[in-house]
FIKOLZA-1660 file (N, C-alpha, C; in steps of 0.1 Angstrom, whole numbers, plus 5000, padded with zeros to 4 digits):
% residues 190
   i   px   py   pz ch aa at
   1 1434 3313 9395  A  X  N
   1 1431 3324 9386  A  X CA
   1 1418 3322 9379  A  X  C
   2 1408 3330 9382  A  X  N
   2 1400 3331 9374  A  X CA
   2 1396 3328 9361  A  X  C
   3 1382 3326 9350  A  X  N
   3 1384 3325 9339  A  X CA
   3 1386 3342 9334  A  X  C
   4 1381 3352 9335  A  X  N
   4 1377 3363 9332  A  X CA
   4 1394 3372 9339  A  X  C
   5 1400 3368 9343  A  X  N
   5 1416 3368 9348  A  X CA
   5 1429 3361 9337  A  X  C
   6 1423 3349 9331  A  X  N
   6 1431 3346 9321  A  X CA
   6 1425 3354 9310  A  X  C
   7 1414 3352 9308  A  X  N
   7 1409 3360 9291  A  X CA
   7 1416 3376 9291  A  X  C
   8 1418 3380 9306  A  X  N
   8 1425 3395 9305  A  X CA
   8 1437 3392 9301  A  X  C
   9 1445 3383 9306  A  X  N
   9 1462 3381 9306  A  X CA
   9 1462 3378 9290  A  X  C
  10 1452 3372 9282  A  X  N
  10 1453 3365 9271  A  X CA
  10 1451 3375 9259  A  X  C
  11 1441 3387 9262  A  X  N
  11 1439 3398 9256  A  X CA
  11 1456 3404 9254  A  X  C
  12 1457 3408 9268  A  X  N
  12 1467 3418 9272  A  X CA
  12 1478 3413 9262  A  X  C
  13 1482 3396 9263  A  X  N
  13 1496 3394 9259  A  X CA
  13 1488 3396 9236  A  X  C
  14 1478 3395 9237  A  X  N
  14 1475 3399 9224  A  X CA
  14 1477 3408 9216  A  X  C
  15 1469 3424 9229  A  X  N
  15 1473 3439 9223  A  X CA
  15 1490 3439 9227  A  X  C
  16 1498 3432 9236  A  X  N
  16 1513 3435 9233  A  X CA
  16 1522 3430 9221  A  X  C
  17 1513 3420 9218  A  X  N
  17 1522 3413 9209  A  X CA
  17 1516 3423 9193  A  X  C
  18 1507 3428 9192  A  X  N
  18 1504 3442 9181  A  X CA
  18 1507 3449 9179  A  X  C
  19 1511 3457 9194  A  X  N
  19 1518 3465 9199  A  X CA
  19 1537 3466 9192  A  X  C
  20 1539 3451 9197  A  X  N
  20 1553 3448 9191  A  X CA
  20 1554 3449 9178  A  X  C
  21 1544 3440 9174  A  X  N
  21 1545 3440 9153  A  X CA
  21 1544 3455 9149  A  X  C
  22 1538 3463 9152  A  X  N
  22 1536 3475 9150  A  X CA
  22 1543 3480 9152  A  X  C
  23 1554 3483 9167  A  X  N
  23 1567 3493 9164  A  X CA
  23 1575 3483 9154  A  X  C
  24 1582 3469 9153  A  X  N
  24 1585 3469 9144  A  X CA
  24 1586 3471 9132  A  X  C
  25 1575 3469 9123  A  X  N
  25 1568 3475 9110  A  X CA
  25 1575 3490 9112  A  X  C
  26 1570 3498 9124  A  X  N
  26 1576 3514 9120  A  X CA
  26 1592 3512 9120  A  X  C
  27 1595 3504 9126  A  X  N
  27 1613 3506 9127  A  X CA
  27 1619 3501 9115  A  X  C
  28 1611 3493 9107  A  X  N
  28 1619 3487 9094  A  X CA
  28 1611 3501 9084  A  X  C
  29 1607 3506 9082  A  X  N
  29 1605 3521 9077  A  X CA
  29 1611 3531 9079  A  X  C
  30 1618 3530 9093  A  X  N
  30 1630 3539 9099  A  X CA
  30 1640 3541 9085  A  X  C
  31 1647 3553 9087  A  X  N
  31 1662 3556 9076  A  X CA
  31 1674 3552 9086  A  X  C
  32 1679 3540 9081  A  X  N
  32 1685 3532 9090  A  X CA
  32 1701 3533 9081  A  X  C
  33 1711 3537 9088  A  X  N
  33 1727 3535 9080  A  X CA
  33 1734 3534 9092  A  X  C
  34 1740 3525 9088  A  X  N
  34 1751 3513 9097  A  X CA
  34 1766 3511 9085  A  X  C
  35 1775 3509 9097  A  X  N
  35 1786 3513 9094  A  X CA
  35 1790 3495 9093  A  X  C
  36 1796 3490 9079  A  X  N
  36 1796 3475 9077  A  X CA
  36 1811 3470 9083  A  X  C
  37 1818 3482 9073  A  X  N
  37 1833 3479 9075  A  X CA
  37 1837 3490 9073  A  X  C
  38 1850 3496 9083  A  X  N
  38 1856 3508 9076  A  X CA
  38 1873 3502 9070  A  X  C
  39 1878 3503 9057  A  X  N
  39 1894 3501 9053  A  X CA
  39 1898 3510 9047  A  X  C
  40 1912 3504 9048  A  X  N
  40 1921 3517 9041  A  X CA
  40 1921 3506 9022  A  X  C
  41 1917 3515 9013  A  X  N
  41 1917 3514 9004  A  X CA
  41 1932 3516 8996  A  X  C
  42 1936 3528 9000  A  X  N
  42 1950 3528 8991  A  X CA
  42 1959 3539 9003  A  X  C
  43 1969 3537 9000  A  X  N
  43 1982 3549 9010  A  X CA
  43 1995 3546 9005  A  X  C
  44 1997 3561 9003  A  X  N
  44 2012 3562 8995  A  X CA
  44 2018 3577 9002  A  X  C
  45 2030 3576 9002  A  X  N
  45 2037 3586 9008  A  X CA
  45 2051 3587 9000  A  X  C
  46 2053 3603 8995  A  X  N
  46 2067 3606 8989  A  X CA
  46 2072 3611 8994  A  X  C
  47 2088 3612 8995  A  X  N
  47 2094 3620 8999  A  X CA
  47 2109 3625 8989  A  X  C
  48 2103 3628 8979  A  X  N
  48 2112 3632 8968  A  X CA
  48 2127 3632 8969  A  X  C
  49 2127 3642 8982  A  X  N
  49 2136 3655 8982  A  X CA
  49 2143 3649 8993  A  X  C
  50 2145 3637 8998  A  X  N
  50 2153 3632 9009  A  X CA
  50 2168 3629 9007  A  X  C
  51 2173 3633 9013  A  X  N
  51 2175 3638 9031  A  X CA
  51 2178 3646 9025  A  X  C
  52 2178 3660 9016  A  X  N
  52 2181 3670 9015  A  X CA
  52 2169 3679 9025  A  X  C
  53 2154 3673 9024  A  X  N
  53 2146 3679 9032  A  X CA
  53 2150 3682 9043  A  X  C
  54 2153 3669 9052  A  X  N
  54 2157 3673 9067  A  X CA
  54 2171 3686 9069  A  X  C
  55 2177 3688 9061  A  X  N
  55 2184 3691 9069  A  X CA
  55 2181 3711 9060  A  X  C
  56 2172 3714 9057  A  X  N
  56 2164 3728 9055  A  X CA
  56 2156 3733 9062  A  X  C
  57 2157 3745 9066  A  X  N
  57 2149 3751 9073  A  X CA
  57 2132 3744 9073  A  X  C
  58 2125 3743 9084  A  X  N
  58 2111 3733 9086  A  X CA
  58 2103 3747 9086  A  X  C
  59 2102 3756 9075  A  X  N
  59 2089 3763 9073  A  X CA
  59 2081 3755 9057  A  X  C
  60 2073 3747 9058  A  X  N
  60 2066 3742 9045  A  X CA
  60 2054 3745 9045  A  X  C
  61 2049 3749 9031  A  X  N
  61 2037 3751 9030  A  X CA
  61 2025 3743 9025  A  X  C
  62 2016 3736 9033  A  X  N
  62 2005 3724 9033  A  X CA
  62 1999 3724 9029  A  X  C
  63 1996 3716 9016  A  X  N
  63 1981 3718 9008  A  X CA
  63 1972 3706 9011  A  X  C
  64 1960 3707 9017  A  X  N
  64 1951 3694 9013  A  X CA
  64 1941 3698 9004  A  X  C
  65 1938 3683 8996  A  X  N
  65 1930 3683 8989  A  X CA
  65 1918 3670 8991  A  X  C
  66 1905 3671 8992  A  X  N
  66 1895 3663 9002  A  X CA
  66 1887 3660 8985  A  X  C
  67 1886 3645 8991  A  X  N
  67 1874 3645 8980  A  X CA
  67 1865 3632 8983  A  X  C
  68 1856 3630 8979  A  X  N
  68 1849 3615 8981  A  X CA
  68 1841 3614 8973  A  X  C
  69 1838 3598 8971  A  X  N
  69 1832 3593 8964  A  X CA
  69 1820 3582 8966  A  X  C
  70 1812 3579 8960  A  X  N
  70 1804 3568 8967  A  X CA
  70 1796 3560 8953  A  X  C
  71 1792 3550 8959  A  X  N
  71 1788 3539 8948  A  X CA
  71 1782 3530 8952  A  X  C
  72 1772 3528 8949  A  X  N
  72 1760 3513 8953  A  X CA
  72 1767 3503 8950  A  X  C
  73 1764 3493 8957  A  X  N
  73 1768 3479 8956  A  X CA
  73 1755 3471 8955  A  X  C
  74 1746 3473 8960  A  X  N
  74 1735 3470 8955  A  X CA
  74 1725 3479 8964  A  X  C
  75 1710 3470 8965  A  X  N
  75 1701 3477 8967  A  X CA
  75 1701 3486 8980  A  X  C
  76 1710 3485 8988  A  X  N
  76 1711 3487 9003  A  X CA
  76 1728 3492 9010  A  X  C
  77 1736 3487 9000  A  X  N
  77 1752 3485 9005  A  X CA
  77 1757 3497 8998  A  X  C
  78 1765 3505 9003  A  X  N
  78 1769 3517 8993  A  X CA
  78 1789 3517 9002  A  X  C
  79 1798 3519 8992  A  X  N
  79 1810 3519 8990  A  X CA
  79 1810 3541 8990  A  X  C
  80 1818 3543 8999  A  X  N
  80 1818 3554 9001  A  X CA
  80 1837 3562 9007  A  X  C
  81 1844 3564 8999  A  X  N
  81 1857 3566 8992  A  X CA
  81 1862 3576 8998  A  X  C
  82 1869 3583 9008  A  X  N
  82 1873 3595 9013  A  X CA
  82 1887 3595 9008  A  X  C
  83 1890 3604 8999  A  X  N
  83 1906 3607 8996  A  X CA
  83 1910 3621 8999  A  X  C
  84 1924 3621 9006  A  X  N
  84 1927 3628 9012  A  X CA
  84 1939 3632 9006  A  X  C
  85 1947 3640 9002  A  X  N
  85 1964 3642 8995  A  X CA
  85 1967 3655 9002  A  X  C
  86 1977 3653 9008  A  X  N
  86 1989 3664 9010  A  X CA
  86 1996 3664 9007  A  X  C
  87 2004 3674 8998  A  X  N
  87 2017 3683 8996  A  X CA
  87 2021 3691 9006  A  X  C
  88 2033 3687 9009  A  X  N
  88 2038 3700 9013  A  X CA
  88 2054 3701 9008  A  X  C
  89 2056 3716 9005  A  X  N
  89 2066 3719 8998  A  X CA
  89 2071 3732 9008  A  X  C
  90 2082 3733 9001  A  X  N
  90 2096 3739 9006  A  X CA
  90 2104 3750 8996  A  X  C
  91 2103 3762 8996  A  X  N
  91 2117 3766 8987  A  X CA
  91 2110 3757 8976  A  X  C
  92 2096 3758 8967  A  X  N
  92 2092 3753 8955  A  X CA
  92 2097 3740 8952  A  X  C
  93 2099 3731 8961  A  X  N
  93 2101 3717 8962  A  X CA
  93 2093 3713 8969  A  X  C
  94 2088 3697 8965  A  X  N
  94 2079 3690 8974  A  X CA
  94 2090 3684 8983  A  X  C
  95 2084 3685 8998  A  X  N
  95 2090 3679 9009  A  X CA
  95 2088 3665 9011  A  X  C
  96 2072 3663 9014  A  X  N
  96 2063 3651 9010  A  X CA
  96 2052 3652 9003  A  X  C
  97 2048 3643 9000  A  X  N
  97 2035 3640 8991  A  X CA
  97 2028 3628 8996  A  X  C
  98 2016 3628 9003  A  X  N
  98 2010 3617 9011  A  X CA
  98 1998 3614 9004  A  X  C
  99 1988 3603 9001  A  X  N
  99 1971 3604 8996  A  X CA
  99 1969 3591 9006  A  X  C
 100 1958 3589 9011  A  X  N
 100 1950 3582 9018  A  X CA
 100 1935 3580 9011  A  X  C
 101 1930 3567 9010  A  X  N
 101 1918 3566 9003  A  X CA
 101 1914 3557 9015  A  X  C
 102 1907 3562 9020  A  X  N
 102 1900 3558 9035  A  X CA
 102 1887 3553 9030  A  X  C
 103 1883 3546 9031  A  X  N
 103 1866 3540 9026  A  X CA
 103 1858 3531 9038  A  X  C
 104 1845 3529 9033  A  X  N
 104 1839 3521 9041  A  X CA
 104 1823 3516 9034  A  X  C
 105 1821 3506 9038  A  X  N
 105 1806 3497 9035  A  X CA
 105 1798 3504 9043  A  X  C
 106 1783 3507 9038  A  X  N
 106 1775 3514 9048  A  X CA
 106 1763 3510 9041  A  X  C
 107 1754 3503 9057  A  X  N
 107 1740 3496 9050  A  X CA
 107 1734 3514 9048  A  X  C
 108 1725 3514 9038  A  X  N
 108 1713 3524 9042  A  X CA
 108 1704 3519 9030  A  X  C
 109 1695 3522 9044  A  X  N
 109 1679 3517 9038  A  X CA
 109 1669 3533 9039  A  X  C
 110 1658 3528 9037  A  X  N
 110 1647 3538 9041  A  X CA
 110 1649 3552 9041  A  X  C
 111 1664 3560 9032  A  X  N
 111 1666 3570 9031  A  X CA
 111 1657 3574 9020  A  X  C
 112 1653 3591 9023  A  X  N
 112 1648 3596 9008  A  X CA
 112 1653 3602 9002  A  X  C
 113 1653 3600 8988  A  X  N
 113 1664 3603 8978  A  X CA
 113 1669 3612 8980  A  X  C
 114 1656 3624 8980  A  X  N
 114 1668 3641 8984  A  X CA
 114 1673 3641 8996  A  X  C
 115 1676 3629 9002  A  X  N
 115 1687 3630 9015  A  X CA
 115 1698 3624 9015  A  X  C
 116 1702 3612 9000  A  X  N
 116 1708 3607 8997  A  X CA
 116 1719 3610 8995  A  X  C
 117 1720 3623 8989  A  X  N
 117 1734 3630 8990  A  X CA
 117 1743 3634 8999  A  X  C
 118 1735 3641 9007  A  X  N
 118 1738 3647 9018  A  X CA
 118 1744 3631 9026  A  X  C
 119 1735 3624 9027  A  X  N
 119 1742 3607 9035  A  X CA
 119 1754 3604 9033  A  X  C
 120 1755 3605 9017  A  X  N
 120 1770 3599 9009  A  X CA
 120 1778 3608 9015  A  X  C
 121 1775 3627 9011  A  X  N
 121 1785 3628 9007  A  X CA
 121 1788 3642 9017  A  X  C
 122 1782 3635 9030  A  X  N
 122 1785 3644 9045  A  X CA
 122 1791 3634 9053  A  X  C
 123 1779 3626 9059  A  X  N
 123 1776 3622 9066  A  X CA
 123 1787 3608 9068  A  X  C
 124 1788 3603 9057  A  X  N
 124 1794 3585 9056  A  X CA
 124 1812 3594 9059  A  X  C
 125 1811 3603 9049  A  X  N
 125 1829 3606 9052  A  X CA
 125 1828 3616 9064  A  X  C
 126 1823 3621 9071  A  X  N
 126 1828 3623 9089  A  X CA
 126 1830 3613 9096  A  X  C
 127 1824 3599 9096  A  X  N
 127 1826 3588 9100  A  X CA
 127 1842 3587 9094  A  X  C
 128 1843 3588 9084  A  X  N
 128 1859 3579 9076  A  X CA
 128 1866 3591 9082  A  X  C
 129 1870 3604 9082  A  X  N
 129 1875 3613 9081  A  X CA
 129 1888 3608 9091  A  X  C
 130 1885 3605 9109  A  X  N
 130 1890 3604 9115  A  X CA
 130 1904 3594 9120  A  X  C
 131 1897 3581 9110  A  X  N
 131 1907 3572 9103  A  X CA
 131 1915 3572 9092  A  X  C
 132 1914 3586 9084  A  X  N
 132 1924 3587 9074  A  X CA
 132 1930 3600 9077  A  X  C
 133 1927 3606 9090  A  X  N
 133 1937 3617 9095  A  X CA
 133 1946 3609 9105  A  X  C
 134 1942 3601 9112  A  X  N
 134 1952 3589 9120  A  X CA
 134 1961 3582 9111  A  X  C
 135 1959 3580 9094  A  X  N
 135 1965 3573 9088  A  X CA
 135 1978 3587 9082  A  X  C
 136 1972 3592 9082  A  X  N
 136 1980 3605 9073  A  X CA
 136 1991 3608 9088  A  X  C
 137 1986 3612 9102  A  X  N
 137 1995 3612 9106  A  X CA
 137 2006 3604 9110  A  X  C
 138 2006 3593 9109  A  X  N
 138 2015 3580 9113  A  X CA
 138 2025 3578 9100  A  X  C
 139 2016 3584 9086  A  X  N
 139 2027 3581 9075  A  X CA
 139 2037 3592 9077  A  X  C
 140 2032 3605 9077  A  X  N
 140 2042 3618 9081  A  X CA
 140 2050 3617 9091  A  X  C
 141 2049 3611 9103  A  X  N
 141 2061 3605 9109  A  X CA
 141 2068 3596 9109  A  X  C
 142 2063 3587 9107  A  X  N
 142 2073 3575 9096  A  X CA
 142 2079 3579 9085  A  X  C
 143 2079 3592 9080  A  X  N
 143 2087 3592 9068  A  X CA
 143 2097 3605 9080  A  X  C
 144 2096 3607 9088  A  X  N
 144 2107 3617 9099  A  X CA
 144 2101 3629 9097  A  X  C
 145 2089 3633 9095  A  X  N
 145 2085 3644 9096  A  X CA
 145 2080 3649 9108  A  X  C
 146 2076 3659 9110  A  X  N
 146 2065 3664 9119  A  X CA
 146 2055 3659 9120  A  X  C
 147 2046 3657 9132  A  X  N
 147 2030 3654 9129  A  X CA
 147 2025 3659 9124  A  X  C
 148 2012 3659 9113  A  X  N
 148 2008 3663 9109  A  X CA
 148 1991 3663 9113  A  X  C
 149 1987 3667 9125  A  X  N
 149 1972 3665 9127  A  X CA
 149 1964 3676 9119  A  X  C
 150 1953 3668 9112  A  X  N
 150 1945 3675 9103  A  X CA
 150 1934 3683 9116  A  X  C
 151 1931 3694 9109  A  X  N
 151 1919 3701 9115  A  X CA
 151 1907 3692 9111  A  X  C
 152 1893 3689 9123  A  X  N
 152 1881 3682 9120  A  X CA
 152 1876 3689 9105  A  X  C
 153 1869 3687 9098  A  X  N
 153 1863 3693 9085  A  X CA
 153 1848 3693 9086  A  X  C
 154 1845 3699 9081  A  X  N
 154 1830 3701 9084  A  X CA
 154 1822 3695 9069  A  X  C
 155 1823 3685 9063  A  X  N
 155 1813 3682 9048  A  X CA
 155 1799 3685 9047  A  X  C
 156 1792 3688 9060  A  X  N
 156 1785 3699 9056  A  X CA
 156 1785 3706 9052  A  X  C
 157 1791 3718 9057  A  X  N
 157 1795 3734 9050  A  X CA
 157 1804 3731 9034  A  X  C
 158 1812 3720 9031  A  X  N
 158 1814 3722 9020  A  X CA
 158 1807 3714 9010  A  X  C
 159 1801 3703 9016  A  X  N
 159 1786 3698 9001  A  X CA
 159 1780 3716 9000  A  X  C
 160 1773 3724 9006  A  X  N
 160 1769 3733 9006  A  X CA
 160 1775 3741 8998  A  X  C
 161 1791 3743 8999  A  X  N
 161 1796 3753 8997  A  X CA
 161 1803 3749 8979  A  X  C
 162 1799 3737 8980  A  X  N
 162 1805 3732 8969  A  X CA
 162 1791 3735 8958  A  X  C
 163 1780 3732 8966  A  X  N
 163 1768 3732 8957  A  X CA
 163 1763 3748 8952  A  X  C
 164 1765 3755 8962  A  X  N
 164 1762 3769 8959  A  X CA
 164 1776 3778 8951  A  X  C
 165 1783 3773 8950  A  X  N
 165 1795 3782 8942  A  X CA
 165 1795 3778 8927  A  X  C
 166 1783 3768 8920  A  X  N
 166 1787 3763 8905  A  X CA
 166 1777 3776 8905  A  X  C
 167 1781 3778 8891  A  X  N
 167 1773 3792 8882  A  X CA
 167 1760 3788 8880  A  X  C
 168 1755 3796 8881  A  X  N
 168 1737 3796 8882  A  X CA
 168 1734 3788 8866  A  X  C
 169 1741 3793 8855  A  X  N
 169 1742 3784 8842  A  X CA
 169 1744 3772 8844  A  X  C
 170 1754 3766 8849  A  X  N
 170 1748 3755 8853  A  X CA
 170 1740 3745 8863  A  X  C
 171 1736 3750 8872  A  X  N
 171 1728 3752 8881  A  X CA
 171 1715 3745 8874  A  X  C
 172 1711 3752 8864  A  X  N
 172 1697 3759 8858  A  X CA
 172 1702 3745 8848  A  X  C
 173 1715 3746 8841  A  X  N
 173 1712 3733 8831  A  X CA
 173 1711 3716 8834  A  X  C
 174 1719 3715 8848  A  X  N
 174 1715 3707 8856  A  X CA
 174 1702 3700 8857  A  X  C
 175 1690 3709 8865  A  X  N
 175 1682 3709 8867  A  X CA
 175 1669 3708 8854  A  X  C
 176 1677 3712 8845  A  X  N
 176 1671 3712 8834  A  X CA
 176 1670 3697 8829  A  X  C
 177 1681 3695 8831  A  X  N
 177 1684 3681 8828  A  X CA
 177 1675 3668 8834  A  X  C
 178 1680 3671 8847  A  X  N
 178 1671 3665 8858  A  X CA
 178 1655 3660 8851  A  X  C
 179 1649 3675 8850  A  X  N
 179 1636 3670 8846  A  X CA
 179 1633 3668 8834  A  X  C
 180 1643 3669 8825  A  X  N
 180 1637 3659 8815  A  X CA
 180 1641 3647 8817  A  X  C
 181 1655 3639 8821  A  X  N
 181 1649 3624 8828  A  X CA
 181 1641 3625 8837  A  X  C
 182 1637 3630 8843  A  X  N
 182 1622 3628 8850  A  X CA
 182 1611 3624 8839  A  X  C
 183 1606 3632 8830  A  X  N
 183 1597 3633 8820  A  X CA
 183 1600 3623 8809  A  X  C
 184 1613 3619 8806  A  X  N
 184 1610 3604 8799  A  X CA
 184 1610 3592 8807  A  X  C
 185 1610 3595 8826  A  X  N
 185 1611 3584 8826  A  X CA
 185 1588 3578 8830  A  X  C
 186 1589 3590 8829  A  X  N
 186 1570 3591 8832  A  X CA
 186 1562 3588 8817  A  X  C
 187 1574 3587 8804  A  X  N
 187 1566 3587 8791  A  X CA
 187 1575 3572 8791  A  X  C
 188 1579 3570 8798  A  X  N
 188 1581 3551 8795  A  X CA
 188 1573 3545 8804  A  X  C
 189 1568 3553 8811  A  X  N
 189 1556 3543 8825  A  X CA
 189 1545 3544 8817  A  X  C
 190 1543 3555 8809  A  X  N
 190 1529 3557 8799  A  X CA
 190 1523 3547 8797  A  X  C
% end
């Protein structure tokens, strides 16, 4: 091999190795969320009304109620809470009463803030969703019910639908709010 053959090979492995630092550096800037651990937090199942239930006509009427929650753990780790409750009742009696608090650890980095919500409070619980409708249906037949498969949910359409249905008054006082912590937090950088 040449000298003018290695000084190329020695270049080349130099612009690759730049090359590499450089997509790295861009990939640690990436919005990066990883799933740490998913658990079942809490699960309880009633059935009040037993064995009077079973032996009544099986028309009941199913309420869910969805909710979640989320919480930093520190600068990167966020705790992210999907609770789930069904009722269902009978003839103005509860048949059962089930809640699931489905949670999980989720690294995220390099998100921007105005997408932060949407992360928590879409995104992390469609991940949980499917684990705490697995869990809900295994308790509803273990207590001799029916299966109970939940329909997929969309947390998109309802962060949205949740966000656009508060009254414009509060909307506006919200927002109001907002920027005045904004504005004391720019008269304490003063």
């Amino acid at each position: 091999m040449s000298e003018e053959e290695k000084d190329m090979s020695e270049e080349e492995k130099d612009m690759s190795e730049e090359k590499k630092g450089a997509a790295a550096s861009e990939a640690s800037d990436q919005p990066q969320i990883m799933i740490q651990r998913v658990y079942l937090k809490d699960l309880s199942f009633e059935s009040p009304n037993s064995p009077q239930s079973f032996t009544a006509d099986w028309k009941p009427e199913v309420g869910v109620d969805l909710n979640s929650q989320a919480r930093q753990l520190n600068e990167t780790s966020f705790e992210v809470v999907l609770r789930i409750t069904i009722t269902a009742t009978a003839e103005e009696k509860t048949v059962y009463l089930t809640e699931v608090q489905q949670a999980g650890l989720f690294h995220i980095a390099n998100v921007p803030k105005e997408s932060m919500g949407q992360v928590l409070g879409a995104f992390c619980p469609n991940i949980l969703f499917p684990y705490a409708r697995e869990a809900i249906d295994n308790l509803v037949q273990r207590g001799s019910f029916p299966a109970l498969m939940l329909a997929p949910v969309n947390f998109d359409a309802c962060m949205h639908r949740a966000w656009h249905s508060k009254p414009l008054k509060l909307l506006k006082l919200e927002l109001k709010q907002a920027k005045l912590r904004q504005n004391r937090r720019i008269n304490v950088r003063a």
